[in-house]
C-alpha positions in Angstrom: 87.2 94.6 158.3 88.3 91.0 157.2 88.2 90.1 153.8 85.8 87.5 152.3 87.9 84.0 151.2 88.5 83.9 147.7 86.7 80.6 147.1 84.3 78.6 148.6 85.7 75.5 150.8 83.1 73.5 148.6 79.9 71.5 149.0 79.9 68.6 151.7 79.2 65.1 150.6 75.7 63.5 150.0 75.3 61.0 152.1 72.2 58.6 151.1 70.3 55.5 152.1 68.8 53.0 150.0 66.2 50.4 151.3 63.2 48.7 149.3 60.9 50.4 148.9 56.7 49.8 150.5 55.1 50.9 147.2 57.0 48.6 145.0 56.6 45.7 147.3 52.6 46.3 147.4 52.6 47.0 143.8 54.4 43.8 143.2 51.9 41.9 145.5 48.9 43.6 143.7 50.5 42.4 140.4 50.3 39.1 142.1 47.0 38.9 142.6 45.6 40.0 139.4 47.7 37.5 137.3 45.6 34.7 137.7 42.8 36.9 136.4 44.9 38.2 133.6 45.4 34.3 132.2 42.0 33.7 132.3 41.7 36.7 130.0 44.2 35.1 127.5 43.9 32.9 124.5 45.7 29.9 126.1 43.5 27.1 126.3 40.9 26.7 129.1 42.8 23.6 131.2 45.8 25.6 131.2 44.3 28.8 132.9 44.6 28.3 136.5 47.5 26.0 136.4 50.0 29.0 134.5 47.9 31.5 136.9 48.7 30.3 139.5 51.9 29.8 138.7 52.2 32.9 137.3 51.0 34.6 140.8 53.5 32.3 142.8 56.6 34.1 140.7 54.7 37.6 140.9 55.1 37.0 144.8 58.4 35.6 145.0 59.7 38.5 143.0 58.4 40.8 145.6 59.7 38.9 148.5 63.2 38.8 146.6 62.9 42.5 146.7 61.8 43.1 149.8 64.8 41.2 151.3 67.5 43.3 148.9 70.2 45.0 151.9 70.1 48.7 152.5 72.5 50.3 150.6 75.0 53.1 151.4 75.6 55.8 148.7 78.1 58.8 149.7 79.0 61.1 146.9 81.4 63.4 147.5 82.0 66.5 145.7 84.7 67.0 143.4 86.8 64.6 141.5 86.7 62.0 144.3 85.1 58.9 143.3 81.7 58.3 144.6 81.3 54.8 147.0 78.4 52.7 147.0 78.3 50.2 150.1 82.1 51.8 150.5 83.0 50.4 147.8 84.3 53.4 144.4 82.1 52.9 141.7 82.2 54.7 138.1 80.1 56.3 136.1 77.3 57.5 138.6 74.1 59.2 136.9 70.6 60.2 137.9 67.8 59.9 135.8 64.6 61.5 137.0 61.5 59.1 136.1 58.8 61.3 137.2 58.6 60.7 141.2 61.4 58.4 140.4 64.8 58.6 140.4 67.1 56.3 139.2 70.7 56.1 140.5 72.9 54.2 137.7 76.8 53.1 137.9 79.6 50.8 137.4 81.0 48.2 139.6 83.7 45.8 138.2 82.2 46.4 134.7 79.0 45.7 135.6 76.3 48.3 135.1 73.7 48.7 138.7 70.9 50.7 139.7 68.6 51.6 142.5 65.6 53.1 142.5 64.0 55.7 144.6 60.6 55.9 145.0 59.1 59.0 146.7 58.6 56.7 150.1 62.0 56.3 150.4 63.7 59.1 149.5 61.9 63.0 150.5 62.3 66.1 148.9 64.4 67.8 150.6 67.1 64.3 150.2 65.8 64.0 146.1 66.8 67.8 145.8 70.3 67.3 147.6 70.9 63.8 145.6 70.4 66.1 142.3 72.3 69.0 143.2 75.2 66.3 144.4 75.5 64.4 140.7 74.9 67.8 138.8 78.1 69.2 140.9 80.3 66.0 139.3 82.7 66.7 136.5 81.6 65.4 133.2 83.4 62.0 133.1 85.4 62.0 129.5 85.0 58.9 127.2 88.4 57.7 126.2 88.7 58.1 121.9 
């Protein structure tokens, strides 16, 4: 009867897709829409309402074109020691944070912290699950002293 090995070969890497997401793109629009409305609420003076409102709506829609247009991003994180790659390029210092039905994926590139954000249309359960088990299976990174 053969033996069982004495160690697992390990977990295989967790390989993700990022892309904007629909619900933050409406829910930018929406906010677009009711900021005119929202001015008029205010205390600014009356000739100023529909001017900075409609301004005000014109930036509330660019932002959500801006978004809309971000690339698809490729996250692999492998397990082990191995540095995780974000658009195949290492990064450091990945973490999850879970927002609710949100999950934010933080790290460093070139000293710069980043972040994307997974909102339950873009990411599905059975993926969110994996993505969590992949970053709790990391080593605890060590802060120098």
């Amino acid at each position: 009867m053969p033996s069982s090995p004495s160690s697992s070969p390990g977990s295989a890497p967790c390989r993700l897709e990022w892309r904007p997401s629909r619900w933050q793109t409406a829910a930018h629009l929406l906010f677009a829409l009711l900021l005119p409305w929202a001015v008029q609420a205010s205390a600014l003076p009356a000739a100023a309402h529909w001017p900075l409102g409609l301004l005000a709506a014109a930036g509330g829609a660019l932002q959500g074109w801006r978004y809309r247009r971000r690339p698809m991003r490729s996250i692999l994180i492998p397990p082990g020691d191995s540095p995780a790659q974000i658009d195949g390029e290492p990064v450091e210092g990945i973490s999850l944070h879970d927002r609710g039905p949100l999950l934010q994926l933080s790290w460093r590139r070139h000293g710069r912290r980043q972040a994307c954000l997974f909102w339950p249309d873009t990411l599905p359960p059975p993926r969110r699950r994996e993505l969590r088990l992949a970053i709790r299976a990391r080593p605890i990174p060590r802060s120098p002293p």
